[in-house]
N, C-alpha and C positions, 0 to 999 in steps of 0.2 A: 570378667566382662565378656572375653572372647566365647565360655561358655555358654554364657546366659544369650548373647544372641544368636549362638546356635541353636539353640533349643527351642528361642522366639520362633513362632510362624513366618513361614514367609509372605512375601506379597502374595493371592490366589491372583491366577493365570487365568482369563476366561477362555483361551485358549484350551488350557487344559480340561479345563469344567467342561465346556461343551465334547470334545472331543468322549470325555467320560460317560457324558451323561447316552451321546449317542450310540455310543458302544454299548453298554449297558441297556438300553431301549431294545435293541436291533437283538442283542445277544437273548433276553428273554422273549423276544419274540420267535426268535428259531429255536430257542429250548421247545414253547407252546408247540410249535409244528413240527417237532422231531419225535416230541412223547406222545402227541396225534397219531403220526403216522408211524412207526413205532409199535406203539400200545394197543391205542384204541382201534387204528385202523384195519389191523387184522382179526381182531375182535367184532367188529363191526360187520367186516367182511362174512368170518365166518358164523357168523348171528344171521345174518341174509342169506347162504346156503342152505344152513341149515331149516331155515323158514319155505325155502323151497321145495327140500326134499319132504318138507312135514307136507308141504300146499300137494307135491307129488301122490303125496300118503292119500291124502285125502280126495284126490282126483282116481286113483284108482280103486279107492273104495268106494267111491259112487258109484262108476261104473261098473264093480261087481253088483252092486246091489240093482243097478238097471237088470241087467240080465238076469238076476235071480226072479226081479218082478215080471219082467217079461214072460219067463217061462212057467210062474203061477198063475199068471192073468191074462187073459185073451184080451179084455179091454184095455189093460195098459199096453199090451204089444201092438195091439192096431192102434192107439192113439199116439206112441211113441214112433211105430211103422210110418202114419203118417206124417209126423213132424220133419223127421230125417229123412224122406226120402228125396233123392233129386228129381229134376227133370222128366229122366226116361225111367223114372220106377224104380231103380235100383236102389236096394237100401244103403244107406252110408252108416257106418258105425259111428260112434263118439269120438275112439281115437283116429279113424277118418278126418270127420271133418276140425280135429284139429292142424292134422299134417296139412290138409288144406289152408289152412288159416297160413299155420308156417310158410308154404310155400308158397301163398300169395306176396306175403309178408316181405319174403326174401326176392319175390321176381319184381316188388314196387320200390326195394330198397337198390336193387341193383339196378334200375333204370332211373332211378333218383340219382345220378353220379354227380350230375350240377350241383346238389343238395349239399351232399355231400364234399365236396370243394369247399362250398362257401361254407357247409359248417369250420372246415379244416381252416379255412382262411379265417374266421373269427374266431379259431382257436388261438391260431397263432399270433393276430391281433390283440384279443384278450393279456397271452404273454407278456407279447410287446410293452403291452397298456400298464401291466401290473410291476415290470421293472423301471418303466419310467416313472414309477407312481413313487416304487423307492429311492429310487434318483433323488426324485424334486424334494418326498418327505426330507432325505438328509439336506440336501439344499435349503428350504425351509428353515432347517428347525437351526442349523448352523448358521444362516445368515437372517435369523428372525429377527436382529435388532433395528442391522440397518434396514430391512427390506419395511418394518414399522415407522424408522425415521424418513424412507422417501416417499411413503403414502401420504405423510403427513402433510409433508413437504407440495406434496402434488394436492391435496385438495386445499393447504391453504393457500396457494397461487390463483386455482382455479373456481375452489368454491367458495360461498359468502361463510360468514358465521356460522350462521343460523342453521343455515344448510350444513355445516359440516359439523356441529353439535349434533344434530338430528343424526345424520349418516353416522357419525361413530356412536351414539345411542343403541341403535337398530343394530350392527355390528356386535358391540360389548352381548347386546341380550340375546344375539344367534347365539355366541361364543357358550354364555352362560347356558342357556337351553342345554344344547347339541350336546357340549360336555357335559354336564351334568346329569342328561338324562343318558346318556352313549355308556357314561364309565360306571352308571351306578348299574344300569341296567344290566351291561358285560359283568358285572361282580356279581348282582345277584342269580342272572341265570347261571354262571360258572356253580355258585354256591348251590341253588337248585337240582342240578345235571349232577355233581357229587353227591349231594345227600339218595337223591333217589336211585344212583347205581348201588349206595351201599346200601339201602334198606331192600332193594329187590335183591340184593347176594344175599341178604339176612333171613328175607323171607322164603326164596328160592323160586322169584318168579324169572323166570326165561324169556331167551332175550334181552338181557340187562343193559347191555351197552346200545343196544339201536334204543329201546327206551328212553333209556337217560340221557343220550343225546337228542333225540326228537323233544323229547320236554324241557330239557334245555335251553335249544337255538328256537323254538315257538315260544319261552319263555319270554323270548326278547319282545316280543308282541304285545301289545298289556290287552288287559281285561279279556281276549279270544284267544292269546296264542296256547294258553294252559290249556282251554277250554278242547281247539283244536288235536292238541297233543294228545290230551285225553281220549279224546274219539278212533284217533289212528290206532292207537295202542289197545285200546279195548277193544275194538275189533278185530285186532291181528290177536290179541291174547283169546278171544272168544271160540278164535277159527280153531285158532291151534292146543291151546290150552285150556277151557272154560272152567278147571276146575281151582286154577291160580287167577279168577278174574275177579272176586271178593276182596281177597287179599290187597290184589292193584289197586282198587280203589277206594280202599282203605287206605294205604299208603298215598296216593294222589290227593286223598280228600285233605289229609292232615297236614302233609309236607306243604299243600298248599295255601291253608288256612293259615299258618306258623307265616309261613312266606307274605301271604298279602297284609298281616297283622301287626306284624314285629320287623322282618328283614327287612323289605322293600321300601318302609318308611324311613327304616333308620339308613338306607342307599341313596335314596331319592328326594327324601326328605319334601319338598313344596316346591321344589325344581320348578316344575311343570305351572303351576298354578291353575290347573282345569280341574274341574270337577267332573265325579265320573263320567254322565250326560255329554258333555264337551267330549272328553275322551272317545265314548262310544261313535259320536256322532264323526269326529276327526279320522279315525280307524275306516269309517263306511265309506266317507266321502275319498280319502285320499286313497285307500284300496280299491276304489272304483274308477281314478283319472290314474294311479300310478303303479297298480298290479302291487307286484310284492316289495317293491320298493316304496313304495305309499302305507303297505300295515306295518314295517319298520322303521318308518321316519317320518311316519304321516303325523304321529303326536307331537314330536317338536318341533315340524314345522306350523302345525297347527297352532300350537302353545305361543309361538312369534307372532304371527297374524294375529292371533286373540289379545295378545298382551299390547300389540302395538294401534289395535282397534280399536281396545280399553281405555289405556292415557289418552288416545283423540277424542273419546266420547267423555272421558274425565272433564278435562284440559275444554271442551266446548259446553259441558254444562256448568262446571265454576266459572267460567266467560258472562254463560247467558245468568246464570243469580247474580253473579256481580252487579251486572247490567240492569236487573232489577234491583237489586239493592240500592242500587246508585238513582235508581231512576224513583223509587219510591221515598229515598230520605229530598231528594231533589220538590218532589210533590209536597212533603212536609215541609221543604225549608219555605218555599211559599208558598203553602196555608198558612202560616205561622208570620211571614211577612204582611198577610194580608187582613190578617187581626189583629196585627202592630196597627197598622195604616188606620182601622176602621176603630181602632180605638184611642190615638188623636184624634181624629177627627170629632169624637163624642167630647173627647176632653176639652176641644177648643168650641165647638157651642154650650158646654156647660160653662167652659168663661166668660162667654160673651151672655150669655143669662143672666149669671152673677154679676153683670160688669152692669146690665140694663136695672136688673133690679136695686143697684148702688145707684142709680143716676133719678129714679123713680122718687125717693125720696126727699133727695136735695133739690129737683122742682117743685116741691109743695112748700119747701119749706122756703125757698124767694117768693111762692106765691103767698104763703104767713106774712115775711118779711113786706113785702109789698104794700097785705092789705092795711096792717100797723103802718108802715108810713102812711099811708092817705088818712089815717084815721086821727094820728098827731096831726096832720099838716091840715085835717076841719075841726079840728079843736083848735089849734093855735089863728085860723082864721076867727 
């Protein structure tokens, strides 16, 4: 016996559970930004150098090729003479005016010092912001029972029924959106951002990791962020590579096809309930009041408003057919009274006809009766 309830489980501890669960949350979230920064980020890094020294390449091959035309064409060097030249005639070279450019660059950045401040003070803000953000998440997610039993508590003191059905409605269906569209989303662009680093190492197109992370994080975007992604990349692949830009978009066409046909449904599943139309339209609208925080979260906030818009147009037009229904069997129930009515009333002069035409008789027949009396009583005189 003493064996077997050793063996038995013990009570679970929610103590312990939560404490697990948050360790484990927290711990894969720093694995995520350790193998970022790590991995990808020097990858990333040196993908953007190296995109420089190619942009380098190609700025001083243009300007060989300036000066070769200048020196075979009179017309090109006096239409070129004229464009560069400043002020007082002097010619400016190309890589002139971009030391210029530089060092106007550098003399508005160093008299920007305020700028500069407040960017540093919103750095340090931002900081601030993001550890208190971890803060509260542990607080939250550790005290998420009670902190749901004193909501509770506070709107049924404060608010009616009806009103507090409604309010936790509207809550449950953010909950359900937000998550559901956040975590299916986050999976499939992770999945996306994978597959396309490995097909571009496969195929051997350059740049792989800025790639596959741009198409990626615009992945989270729906219906334009791919689209977008597309356009960065095939123009930086065009500048620098054009002969690997086929290939890219072959792998974009497909990875993405697969992804809008198969993955994202079986992620997303009807989460959202918009059709594409809605979609597009929610992207435009909340990109245009909320910048880039609006083409990220503009669908599921849109998707709330829609759906809580829906059951009120629902919910008032079953109101308004009820209301005819009810108002038309109503019309029927007295038409239907009213040919009850109007047909006694026929049935009660068809009895009084029948009752006059009974009466019709039995006077003729006292006036028979009648005339035979008088007719014995002058006989019997």
């Amino acid at each position: 016996k003493k064996a077997l309830t050793f063996i038995q489980p013990k009570k679970e501890n929610p103590f312990i559970r939560k404490l697990i669960s948050l360790v484990l949350t927290f711990a894969i979230f720093l694995a995520i930004i350790t193998v970022f920064i790590w991995y990808v980020a020097p990858r990333f890094i040196a993908n953007i150098e190296n995109l420089g020294k190619v942009l380098t390449g190609y700025y001083n091959s243009i300007d060989s090729l300036i000066q070769k035309l200048r020196g075979s064409s009179e017309l090109f060097n006096s239409i070129y003479t004229s464009i560069i030249q400043n002020d007082s005639g002097t010619e400016v070279s190309l890589s002139d005016l971009i030391n210029q450019a530089i060092s106007s660059l550098i003399g508005i950045i160093s008299s920007a010092s305020s700028y500069i401040i407040a960017f540093i003070t919103t750095f340090v803000n931002e900081v601030k912001t993001l550890f208190v953000g971890i803060f509260l998440s542990v607080y939250f997610v550790y005290y998420k029972d009670s902190l749901i039993e004193q909501i509770g508590r506070f709107s049924k003191a404060f608010l009616r029924p009806g009103t507090r059905k409604y309010l936790s409605h509207v809550v449950d269906d953010i909950d359900i959106k937000f998550a559901k569209f956040l975590r299916g989303k986050a999976v499939d662009s992770t999945i996306v951002g994978i597959v396309l680093y490995i097909c571009y190492k496969i195929v051997g197109v350059p740049y792989a990791e800025i790639f596959a992370v741009i198409g990626g994080v615009m992945n989270m975007i729906p219906v334009f962020g791919p689209i977008i992604a597309s356009v960065i990349c095939g123009f930086i692949l065009l500048i620098t590579s054009p002969q690997d830009l086929i290939a890219y978009i072959i792998i974009v066409v497909v990875v993405g096809v697969i992804d809008a046909n198969f993955v994202e449904p079986k992620m997303l599943g009807d989460s959202l309930g918009l059709k594409p139309v809605w979609i597009t339209i929610a992207i435009i609208v909340m990109s245009s009041l909320f910048g880039i925080f609006g083409m990220f979260f503009g669908v599921p906030i849109f998707a709330v408003i829609y759906t809580l818009v829906k059951e009120e147009v629902d919910k008032r037009v079953a109101m308004r057919e009820a209301r005819e229904a009810y108002e038309a069997s109503h019309a029927q129930a007295e038409q239907n009274t009213e040919n009850v009515d109007e047909g006694a009333v026929e049935s009660e002069d068809i009895t009084k006809d029948s009752e006059n035409a009974e009466e019709v008789p039995t006077s003729e027949e006292e006036k028979l009766n009648e005339t035979a009396e008088n007719a014995e009583s002058e006989d019997n005189k």
